[in-house]
C-alpha positions as CSV (number, residue, x, y, z in Angstrom):
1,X,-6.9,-2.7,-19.7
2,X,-3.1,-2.4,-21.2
3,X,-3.8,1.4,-20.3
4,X,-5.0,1.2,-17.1
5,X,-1.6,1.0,-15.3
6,X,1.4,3.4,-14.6
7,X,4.9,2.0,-13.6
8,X,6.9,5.0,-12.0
9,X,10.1,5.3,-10.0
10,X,9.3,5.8,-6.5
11,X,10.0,9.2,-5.1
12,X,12.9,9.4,-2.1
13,X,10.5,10.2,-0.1
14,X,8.1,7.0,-0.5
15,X,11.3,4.6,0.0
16,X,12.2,6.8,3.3
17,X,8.8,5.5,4.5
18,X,9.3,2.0,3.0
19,X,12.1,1.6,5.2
20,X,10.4,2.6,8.4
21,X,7.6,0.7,7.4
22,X,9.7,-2.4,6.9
23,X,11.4,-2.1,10.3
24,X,8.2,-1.5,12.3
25,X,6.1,-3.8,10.7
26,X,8.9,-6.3,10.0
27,X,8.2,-6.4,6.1
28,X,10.3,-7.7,3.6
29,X,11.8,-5.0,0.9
30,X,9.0,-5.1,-1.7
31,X,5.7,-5.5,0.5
32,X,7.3,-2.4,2.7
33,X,7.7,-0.2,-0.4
34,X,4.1,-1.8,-2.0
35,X,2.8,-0.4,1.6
36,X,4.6,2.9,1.7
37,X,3.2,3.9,-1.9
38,X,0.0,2.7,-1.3
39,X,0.1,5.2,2.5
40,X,1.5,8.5,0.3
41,X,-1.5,7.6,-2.1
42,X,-3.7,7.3,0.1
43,X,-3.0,10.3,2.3
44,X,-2.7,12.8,-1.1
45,X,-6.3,10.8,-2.6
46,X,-8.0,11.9,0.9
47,X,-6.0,15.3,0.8
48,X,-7.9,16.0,-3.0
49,X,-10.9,15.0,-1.7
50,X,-11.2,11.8,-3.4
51,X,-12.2,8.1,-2.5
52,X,-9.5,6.6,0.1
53,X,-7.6,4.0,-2.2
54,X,-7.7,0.1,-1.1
55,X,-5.1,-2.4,-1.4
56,X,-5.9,-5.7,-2.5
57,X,-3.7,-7.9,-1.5
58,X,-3.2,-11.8,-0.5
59,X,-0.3,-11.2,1.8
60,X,-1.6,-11.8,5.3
61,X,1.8,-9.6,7.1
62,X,1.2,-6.9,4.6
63,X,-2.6,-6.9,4.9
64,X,-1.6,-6.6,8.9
65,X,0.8,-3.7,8.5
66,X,-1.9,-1.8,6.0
67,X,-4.6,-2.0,8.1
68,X,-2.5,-0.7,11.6
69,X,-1.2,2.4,8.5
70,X,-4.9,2.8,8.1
71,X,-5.5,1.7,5.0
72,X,-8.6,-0.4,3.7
73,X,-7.4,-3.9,2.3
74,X,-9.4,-6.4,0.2
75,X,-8.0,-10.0,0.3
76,X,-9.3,-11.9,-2.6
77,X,-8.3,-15.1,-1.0
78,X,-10.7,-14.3,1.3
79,X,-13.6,-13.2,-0.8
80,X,-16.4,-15.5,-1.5
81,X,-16.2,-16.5,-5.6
């Protein structure tokens, strides 16, 4: 698993959208700019023909604000064990 994750600097462009995100969806800092990365990925998976990413998620305001971007959202809180 140690190689299964990439930690990157978000482009300007994906912290643009954070903060539209934040202010329409009223998200706090971090959940906007989880959201806004998760969108841009989303849109350029779909783009490449790939899979539609999901974001899973226990954060009811950001599940809200994902769903209304279009995204799918898993919330393992949720999810029977």
């Amino acid at each position: 698993m140690r190689g299964s994750y990439q930690i990157v600097d978000p482009r300007q462009s994906v912290i643009a959208r954070a903060v539209l995100l934040a202010e329409q969806h009223a998200l706090r800092g971090y959940d906007a700019l989880q959201l806004a990365s998760a969108v841009e990925l989303y849109a350029a998976f779909v783009a490449g023909g790939l899979a539609p990413v999901t974001l899973i998620s226990s954060d009811v305001e950001l599940n809200a604000a994902a769903r209304l971007e279009g995204l799918n959202v898993i919330d393992p809180s949720t999810q029977n064990a």
